[in-house]
SEROGU-181334 format. One record per residue (C-alpha): residue in one letter; x, y, z; residue number from 1. Coordinates in Angstrom, 3 decimals, decimal comma. Example, Ala and Ser with C-alpha at 12.3 -4.5 7.8 and 13.67 -1.06 7.14 Angstrom:
BEGIN
site residuo=a	x=12,300	y=-4,500	z=7,800	num=1
site residuo=s	x=13,670	y=-1,060	z=7,140	num=2
This chain:
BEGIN
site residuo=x	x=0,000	y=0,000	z=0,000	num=1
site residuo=x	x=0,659	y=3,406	z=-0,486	num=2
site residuo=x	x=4,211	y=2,510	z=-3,092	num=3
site residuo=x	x=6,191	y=5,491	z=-3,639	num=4
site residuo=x	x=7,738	y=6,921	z=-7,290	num=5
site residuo=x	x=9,292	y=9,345	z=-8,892	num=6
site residuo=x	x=7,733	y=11,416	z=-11,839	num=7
site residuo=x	x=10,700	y=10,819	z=-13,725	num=8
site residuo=x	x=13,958	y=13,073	z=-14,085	num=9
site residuo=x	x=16,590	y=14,233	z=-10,965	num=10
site residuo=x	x=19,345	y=16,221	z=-10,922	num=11
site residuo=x	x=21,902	y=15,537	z=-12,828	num=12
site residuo=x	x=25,820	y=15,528	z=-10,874	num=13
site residuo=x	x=27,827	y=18,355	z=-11,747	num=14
site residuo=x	x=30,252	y=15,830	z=-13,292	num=15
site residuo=x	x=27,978	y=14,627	z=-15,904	num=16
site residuo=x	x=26,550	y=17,731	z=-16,492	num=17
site residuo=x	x=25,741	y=21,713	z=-16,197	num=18
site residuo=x	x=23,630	y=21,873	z=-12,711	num=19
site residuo=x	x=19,755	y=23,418	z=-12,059	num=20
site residuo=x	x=19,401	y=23,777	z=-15,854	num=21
site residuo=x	x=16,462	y=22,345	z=-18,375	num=22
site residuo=x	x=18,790	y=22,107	z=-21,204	num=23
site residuo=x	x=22,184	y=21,580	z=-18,958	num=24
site residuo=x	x=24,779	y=21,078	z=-21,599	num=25
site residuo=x	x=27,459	y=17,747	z=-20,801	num=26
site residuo=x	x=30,933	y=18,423	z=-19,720	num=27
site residuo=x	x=32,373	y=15,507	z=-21,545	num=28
site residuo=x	x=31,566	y=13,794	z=-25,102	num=29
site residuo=x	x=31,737	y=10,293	z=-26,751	num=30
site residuo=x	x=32,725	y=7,283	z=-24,478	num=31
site residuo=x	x=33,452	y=8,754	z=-21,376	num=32
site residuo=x	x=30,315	y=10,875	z=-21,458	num=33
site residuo=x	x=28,516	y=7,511	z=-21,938	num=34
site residuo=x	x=30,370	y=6,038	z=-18,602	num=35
site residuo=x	x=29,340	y=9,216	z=-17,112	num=36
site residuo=x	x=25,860	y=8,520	z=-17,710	num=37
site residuo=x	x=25,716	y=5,598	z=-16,624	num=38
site residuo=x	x=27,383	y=6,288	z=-13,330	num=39
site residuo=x	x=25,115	y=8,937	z=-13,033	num=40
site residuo=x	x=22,553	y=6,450	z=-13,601	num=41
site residuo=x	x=23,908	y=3,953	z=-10,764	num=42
site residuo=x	x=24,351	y=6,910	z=-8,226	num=43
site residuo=x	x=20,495	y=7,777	z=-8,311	num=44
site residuo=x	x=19,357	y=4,205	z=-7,838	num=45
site residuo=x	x=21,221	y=3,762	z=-5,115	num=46
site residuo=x	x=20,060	y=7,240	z=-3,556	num=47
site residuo=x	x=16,018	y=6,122	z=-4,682	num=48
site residuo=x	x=17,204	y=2,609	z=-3,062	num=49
site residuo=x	x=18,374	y=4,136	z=-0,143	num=50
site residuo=x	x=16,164	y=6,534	z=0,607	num=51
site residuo=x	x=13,316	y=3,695	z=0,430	num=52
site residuo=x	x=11,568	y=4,460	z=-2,994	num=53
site residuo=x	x=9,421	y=1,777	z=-4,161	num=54
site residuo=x	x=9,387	y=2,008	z=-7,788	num=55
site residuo=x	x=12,791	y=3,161	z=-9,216	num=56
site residuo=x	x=13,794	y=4,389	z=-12,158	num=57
site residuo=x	x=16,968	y=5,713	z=-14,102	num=58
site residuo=x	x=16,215	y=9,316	z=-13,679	num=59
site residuo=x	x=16,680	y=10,387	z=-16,876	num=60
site residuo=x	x=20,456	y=11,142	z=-16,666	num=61
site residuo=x	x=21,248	y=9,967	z=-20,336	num=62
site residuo=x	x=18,843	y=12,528	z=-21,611	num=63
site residuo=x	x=20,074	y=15,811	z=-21,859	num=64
site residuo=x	x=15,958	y=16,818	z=-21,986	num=65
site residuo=x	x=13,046	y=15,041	z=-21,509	num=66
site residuo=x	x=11,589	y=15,354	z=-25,024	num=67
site residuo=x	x=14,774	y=15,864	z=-27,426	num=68
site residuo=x	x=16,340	y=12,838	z=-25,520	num=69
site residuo=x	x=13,896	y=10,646	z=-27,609	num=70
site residuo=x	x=14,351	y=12,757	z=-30,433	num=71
site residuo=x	x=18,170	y=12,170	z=-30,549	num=72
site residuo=x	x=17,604	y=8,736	z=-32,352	num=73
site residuo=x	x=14,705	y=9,843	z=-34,638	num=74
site residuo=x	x=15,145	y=10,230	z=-38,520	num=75
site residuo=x	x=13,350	y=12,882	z=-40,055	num=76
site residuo=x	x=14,584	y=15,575	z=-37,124	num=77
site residuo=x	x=16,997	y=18,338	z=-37,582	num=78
site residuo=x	x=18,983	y=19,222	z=-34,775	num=79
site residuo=x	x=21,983	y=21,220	z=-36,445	num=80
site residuo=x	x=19,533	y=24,059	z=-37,502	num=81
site residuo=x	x=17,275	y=24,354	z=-34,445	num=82
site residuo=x	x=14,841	y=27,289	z=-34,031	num=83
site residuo=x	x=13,113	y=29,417	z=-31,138	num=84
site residuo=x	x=9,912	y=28,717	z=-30,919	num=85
site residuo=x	x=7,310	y=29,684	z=-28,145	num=86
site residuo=x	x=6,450	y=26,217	z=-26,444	num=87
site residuo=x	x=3,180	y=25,160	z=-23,912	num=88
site residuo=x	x=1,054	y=27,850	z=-25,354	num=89
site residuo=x	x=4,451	y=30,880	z=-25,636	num=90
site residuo=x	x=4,614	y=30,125	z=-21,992	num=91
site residuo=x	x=7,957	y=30,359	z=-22,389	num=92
site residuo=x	x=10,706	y=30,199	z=-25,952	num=93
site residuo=x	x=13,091	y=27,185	z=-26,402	num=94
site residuo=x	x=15,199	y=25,835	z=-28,975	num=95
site residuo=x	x=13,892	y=23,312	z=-30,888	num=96
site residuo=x	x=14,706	y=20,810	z=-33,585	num=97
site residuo=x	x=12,687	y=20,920	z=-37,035	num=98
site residuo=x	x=10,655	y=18,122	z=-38,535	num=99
site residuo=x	x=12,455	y=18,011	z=-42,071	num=100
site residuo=x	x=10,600	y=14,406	z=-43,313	num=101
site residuo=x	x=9,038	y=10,935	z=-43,077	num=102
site residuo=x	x=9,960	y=9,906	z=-39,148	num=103
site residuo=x	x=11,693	y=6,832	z=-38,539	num=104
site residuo=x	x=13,593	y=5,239	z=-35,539	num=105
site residuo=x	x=17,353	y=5,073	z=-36,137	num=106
site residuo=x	x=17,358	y=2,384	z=-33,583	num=107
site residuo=x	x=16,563	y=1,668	z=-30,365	num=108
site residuo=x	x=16,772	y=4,854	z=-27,922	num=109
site residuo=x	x=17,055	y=3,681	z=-24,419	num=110
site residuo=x	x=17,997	y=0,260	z=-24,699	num=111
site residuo=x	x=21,342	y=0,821	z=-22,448	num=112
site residuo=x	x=20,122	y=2,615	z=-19,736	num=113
site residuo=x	x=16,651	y=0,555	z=-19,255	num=114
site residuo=x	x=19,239	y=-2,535	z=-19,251	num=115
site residuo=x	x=21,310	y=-1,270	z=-16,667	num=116
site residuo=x	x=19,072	y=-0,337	z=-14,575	num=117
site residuo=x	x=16,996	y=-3,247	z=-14,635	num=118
site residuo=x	x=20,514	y=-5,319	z=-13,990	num=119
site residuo=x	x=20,650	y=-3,080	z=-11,004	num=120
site residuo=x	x=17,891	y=-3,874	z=-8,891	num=121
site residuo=x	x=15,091	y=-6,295	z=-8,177	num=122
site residuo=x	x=12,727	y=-2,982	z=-7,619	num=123
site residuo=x	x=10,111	y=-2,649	z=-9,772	num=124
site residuo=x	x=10,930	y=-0,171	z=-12,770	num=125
site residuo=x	x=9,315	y=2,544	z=-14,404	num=126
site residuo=x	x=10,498	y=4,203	z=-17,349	num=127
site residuo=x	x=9,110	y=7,705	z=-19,034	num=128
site residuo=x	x=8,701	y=8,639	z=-22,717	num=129
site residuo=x	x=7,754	y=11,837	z=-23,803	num=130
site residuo=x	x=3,979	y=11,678	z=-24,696	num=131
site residuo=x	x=3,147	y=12,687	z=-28,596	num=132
site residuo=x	x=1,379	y=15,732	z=-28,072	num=133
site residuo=x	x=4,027	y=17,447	z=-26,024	num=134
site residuo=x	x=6,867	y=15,878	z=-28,341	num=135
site residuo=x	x=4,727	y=18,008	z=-30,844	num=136
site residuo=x	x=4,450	y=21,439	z=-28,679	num=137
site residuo=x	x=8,438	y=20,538	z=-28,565	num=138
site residuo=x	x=9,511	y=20,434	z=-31,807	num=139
site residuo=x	x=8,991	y=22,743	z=-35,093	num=140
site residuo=x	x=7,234	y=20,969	z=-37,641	num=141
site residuo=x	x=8,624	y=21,528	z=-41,728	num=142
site residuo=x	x=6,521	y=18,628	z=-43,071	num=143
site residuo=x	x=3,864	y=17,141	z=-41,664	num=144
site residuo=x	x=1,488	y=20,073	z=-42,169	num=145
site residuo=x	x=0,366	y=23,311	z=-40,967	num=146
site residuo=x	x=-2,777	y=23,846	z=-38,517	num=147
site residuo=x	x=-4,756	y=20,986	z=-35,997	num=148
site residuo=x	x=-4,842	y=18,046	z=-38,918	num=149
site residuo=x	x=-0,994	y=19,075	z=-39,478	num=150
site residuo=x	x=-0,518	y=18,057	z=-35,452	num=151
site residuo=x	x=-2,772	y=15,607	z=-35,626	num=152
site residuo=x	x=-1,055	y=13,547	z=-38,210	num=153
site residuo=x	x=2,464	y=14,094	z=-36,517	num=154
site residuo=x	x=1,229	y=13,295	z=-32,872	num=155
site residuo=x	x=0,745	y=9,892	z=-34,236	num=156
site residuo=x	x=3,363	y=9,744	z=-36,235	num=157
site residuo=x	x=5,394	y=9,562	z=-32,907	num=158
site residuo=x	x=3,203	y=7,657	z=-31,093	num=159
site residuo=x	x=4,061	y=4,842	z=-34,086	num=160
site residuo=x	x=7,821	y=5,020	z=-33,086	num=161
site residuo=x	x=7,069	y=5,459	z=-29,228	num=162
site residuo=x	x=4,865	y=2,376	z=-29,608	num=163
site residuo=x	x=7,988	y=0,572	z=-31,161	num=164
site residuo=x	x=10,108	y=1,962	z=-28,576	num=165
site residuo=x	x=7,945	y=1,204	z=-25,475	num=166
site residuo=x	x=7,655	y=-2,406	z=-26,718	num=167
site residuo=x	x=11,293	y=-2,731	z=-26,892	num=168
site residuo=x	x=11,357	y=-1,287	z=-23,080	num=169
site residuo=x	x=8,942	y=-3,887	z=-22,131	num=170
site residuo=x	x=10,868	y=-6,608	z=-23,661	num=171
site residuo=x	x=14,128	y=-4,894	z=-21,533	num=172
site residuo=x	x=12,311	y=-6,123	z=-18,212	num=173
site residuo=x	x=10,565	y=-2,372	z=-17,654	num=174
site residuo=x	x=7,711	y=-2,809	z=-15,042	num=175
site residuo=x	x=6,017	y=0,574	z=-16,469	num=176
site residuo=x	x=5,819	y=2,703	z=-18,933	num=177
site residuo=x	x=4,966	y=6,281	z=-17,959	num=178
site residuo=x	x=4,652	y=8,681	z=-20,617	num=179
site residuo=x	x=4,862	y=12,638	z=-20,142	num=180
site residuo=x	x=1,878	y=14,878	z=-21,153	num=181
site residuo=x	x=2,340	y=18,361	z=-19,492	num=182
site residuo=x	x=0,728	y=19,797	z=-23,108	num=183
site residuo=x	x=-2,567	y=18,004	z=-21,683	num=184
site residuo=x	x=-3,175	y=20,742	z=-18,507	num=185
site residuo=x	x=-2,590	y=23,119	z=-21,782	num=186
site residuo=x	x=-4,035	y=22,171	z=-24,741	num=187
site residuo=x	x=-6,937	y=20,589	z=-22,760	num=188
site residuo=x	x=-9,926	y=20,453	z=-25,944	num=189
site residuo=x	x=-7,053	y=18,921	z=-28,355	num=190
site residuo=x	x=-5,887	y=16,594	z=-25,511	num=191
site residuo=x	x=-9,507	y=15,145	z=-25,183	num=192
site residuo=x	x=-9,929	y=14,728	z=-28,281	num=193
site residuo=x	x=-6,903	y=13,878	z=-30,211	num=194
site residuo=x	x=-4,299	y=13,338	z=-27,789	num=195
site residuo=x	x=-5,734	y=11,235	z=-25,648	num=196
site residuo=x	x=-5,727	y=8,553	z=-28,529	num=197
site residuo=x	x=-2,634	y=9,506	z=-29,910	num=198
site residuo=x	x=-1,629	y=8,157	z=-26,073	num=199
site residuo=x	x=-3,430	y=5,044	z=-26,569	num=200
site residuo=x	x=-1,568	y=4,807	z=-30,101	num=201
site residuo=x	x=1,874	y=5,080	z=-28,019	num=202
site residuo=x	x=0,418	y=2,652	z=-25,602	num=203
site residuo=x	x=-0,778	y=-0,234	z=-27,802	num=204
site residuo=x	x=-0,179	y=-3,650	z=-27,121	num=205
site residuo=x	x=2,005	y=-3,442	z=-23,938	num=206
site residuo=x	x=1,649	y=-6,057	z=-21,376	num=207
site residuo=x	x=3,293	y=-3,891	z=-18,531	num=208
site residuo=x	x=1,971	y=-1,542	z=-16,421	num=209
site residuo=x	x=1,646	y=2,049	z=-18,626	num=210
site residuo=x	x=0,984	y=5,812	z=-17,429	num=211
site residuo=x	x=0,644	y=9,440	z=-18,158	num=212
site residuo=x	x=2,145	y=11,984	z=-16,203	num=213
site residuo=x	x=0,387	y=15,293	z=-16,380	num=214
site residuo=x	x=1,632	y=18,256	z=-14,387	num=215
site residuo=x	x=1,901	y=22,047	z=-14,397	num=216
site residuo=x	x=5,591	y=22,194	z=-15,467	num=217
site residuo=x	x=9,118	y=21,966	z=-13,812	num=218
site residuo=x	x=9,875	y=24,210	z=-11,013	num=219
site residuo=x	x=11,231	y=26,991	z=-13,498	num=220
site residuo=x	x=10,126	y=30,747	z=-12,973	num=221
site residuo=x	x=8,205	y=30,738	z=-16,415	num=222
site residuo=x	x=6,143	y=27,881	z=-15,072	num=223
site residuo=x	x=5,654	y=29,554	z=-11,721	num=224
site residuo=x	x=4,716	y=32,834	z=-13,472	num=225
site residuo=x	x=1,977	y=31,321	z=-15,003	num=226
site residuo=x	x=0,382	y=29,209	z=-12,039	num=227
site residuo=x	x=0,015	y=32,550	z=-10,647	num=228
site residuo=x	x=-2,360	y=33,425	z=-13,520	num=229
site residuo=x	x=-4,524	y=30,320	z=-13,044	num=230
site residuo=x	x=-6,446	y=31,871	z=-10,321	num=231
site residuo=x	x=-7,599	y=30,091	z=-6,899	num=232
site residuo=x	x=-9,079	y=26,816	z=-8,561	num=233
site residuo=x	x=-7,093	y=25,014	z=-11,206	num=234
site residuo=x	x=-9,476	y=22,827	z=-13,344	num=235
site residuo=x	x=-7,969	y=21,705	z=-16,611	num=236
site residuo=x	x=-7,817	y=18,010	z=-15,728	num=237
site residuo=x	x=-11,456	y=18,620	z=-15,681	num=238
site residuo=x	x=-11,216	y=18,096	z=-18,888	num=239
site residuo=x	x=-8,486	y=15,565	z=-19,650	num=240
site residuo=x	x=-9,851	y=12,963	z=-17,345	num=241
site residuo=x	x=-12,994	y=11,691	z=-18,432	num=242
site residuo=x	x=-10,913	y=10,855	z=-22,009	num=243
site residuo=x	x=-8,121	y=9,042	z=-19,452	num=244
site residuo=x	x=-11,203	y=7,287	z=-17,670	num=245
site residuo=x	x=-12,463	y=5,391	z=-20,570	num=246
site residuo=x	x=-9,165	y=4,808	z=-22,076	num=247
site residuo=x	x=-6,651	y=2,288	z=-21,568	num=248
site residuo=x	x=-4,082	y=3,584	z=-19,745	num=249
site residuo=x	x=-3,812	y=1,822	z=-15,982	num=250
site residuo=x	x=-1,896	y=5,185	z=-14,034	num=251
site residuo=x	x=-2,443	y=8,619	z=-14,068	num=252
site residuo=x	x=0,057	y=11,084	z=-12,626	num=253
site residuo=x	x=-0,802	y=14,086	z=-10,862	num=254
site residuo=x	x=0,211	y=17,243	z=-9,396	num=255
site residuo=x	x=-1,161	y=17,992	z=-5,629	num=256
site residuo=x	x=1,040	y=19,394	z=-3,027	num=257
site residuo=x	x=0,864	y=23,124	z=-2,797	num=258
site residuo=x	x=-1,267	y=23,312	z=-5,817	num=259
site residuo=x	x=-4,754	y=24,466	z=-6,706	num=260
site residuo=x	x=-5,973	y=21,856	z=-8,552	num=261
site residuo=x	x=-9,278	y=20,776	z=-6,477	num=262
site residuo=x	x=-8,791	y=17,357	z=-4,944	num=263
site residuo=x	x=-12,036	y=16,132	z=-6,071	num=264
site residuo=x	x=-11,192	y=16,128	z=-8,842	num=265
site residuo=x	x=-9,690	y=13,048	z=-8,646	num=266
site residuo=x	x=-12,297	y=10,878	z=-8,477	num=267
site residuo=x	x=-13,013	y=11,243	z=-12,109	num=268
site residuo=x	x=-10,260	y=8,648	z=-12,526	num=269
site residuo=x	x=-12,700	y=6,307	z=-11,119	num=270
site residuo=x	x=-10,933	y=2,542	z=-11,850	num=271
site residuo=x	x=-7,058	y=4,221	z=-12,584	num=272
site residuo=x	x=-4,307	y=4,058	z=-10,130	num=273
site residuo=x	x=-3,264	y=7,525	z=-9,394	num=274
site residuo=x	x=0,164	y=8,686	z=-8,805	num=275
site residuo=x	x=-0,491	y=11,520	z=-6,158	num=276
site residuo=x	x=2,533	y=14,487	z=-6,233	num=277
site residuo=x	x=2,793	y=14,965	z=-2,571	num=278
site residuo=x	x=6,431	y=16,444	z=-3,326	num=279
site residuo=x	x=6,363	y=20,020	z=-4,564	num=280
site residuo=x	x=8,876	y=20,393	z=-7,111	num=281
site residuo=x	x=8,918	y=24,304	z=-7,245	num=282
site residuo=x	x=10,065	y=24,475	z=-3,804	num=283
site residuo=x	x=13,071	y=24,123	z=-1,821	num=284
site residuo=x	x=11,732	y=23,371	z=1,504	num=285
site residuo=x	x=11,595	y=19,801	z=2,164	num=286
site residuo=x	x=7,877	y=18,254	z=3,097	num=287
site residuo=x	x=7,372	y=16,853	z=6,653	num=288
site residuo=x	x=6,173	y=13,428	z=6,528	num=289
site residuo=x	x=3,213	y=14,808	z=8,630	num=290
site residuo=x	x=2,449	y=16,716	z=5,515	num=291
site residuo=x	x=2,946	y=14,400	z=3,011	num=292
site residuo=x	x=0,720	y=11,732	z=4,675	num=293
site residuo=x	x=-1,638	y=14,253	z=5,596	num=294
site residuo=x	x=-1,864	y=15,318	z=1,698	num=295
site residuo=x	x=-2,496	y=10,892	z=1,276	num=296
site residuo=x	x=-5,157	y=11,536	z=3,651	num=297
site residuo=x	x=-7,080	y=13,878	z=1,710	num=298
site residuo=x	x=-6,694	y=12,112	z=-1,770	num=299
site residuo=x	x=-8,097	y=8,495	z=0,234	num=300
site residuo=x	x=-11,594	y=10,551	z=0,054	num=301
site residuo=x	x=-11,594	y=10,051	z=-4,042	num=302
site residuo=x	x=-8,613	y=7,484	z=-4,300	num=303
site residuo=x	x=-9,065	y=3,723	z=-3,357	num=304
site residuo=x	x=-6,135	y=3,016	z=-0,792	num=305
site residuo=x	x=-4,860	y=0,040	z=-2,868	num=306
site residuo=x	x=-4,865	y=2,552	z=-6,209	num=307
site residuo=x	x=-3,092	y=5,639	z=-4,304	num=308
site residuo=x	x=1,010	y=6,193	z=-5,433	num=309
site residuo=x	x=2,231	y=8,898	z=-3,349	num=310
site residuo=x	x=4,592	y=10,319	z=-5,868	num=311
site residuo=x	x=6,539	y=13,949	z=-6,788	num=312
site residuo=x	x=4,602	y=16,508	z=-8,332	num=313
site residuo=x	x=6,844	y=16,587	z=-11,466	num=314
site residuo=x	x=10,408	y=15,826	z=-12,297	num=315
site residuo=x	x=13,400	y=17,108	z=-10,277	num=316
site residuo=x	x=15,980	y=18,022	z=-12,851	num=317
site residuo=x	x=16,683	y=21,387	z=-12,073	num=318
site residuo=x	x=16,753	y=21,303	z=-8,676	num=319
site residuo=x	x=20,290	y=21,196	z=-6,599	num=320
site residuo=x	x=21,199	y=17,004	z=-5,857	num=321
site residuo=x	x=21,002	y=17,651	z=-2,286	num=322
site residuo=x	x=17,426	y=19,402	z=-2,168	num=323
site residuo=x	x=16,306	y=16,620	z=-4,439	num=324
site residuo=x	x=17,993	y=13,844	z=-2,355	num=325
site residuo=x	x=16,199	y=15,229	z=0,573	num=326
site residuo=x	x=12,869	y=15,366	z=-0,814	num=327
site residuo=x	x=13,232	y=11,739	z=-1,851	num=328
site residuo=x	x=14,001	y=10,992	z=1,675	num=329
site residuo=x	x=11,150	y=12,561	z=2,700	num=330
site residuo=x	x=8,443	y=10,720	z=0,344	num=331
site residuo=x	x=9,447	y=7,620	z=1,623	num=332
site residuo=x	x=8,846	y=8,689	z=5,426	num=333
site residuo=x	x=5,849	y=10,159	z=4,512	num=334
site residuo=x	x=4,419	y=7,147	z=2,734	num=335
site residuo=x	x=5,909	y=5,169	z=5,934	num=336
site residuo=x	x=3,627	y=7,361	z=8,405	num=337
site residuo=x	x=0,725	y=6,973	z=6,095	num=338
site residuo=x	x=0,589	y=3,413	z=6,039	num=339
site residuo=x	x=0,470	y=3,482	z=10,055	num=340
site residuo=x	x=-2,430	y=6,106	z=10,135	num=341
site residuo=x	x=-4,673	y=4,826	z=7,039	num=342
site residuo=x	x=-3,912	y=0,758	z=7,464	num=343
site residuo=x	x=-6,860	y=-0,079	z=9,319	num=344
């Protein structure tokens, strides 16, 4: 009861890589940035191991972003002539690759690090994929098509190669496949409508556990900026849920702690398990466990006990190691308390 996880990314060491950066560019190249990857890799399951995480995973240190880490082994994707482009609505401008033709999968993508992981431990594993509508809020398309059929067509597109790739993970001994949607809590009509399938697309014919991890961003100031502007209820998985309800997806991710999203809101997941963020990711101060099973507490009103993940709000990339170390610490003792109050 009550099994603790990570959304998906942590810091990465200041040996592998620039520190409390979304883009954090590597401080070595070829093979020995690949052995510094994967030691990376090996320190942060023995820090989720230690600090009594339930359900590990590699924490995304072989990807220098959550999105263009997929991307880096797609064909069809430019990455020498990248562009700014306004991304999650012109929340905020990034650089992005362009969509120059037909995609394709140079090969597998995260065969290594899945492996080593999984030769690592006997925890179960999750993995995360970007989801296909925020791969296309994250990328500048030259061929697929202007306007909604134009994202429509390249959404699945990459749900055709994420498919391939998420089968592959399965096949690597992956316990669950978790795939990213922040564009969902933005885009919320399209999401319902189209991208909600196109996740189902990504999804299709997986044995293992899969998710979808919808948030309100990293801890970044343009993503704090804009919570501001969401006033004192936020509603947009209002709309994304009912589509998640009836569709095949078994876990649904969730941002909680310190946010505004009403908690009753969770009961229109009605037959999901639901990945509760009771770890704020926009905030240095680490949770009590008092708080973090009192925020259990209140989701057990809408969330069957034996369907409740207490989990991080969002990824911890570009957070310092030691804030993020701490917080892990704490979601484990948190869980811990919970189980003694709510096991009855």
């Amino acid at each position: 009861m009550f099994e603790t996880a990570i959304a998906g990314s942590l810091p990465k060491p200041s040996w592998l890589a620039e520190t409390e950066k979304l883009w954090p560019e590597w401080r070595s190249s070829g093979a020995e940035l690949e052995r510094a990857k994967a030691d990376a890799t090996l320190v942060w399951l023995k820090i989720q191991e230690d600090a009594g995480i339930d359900i590990v995973g590699d924490g995304e240190q072989s990807r220098q972003h959550f999105v263009h880490g997929f991307l880096a082994r797609v064909e069809g994707i430019d990455f020498e002539h990248k562009v700014k482009m306004g991304i999650r609505n012109n929340r905020y401008d990034a650089m992005v690759p362009q969509v120059t033709g037909p995609l394709r999968l140079a090969g597998r993508v995260h065969e290594a690090e899945a492996r080593l992981v999984r030769a690592h431990t006997a925890k179960p594993l999750k993995f995360t994929l970007p989801g296909p509508m925020t791969i296309v809020d994250t990328v500048a398309d030259r061929f697929y098509g202007d306007g909604k059929e134009g994202r429509i067509r390249l959404a699945f597109a990459f749900a055709e190669l994420l498919n391939q790739e998420a089968r592959a993970l399965q096949a690597d001994g992956v316990d669950i496949v978790q795939f990213d949607e922040p564009a969902f809590n933005v885009y919320m009509a399209d999401a319902a409508e189209w991208g909600v399938a196109a996740l189902e697309r990504a999804a299709e014919g997986l044995e293992c556990k899969t998710a979808v991890h919808i948030c309100y961003g990293y801890g970044i100031r343009a993503n704090v900026d804009w919570k501001e502007t969401l006033g004192g209820e936020w509603r947009q998985y209002e709309q994304v849920f009912p589509a998640l309800a009836k569709s095949a997806i078994d876990q649904v991710s969730l941002e909680c702690l310190h946010s505004h999203v009403p908690a009753e809101l969770m009961r229109l997941l009605d037959g999901k398990d639901v990945m509760v963020g009771v770890i704020d990711v926009a905030c240095d101060v680490i949770e009590t466990p008092e708080e973090i099973a009192d925020t259990i507490g209140s989701a057990l009103r809408f969330v069957p006990r034996e369907r409740l993940f207490p989990c991080t709000n969002c990824g911890l990339a570009p957070m310092r190691r030691e804030v993020a170390e701490a917080k892990l610490a704490a979601l484990a003792q948190g869980a811990r308390l919970a189980r003694e109050r709510y096991d009855r």
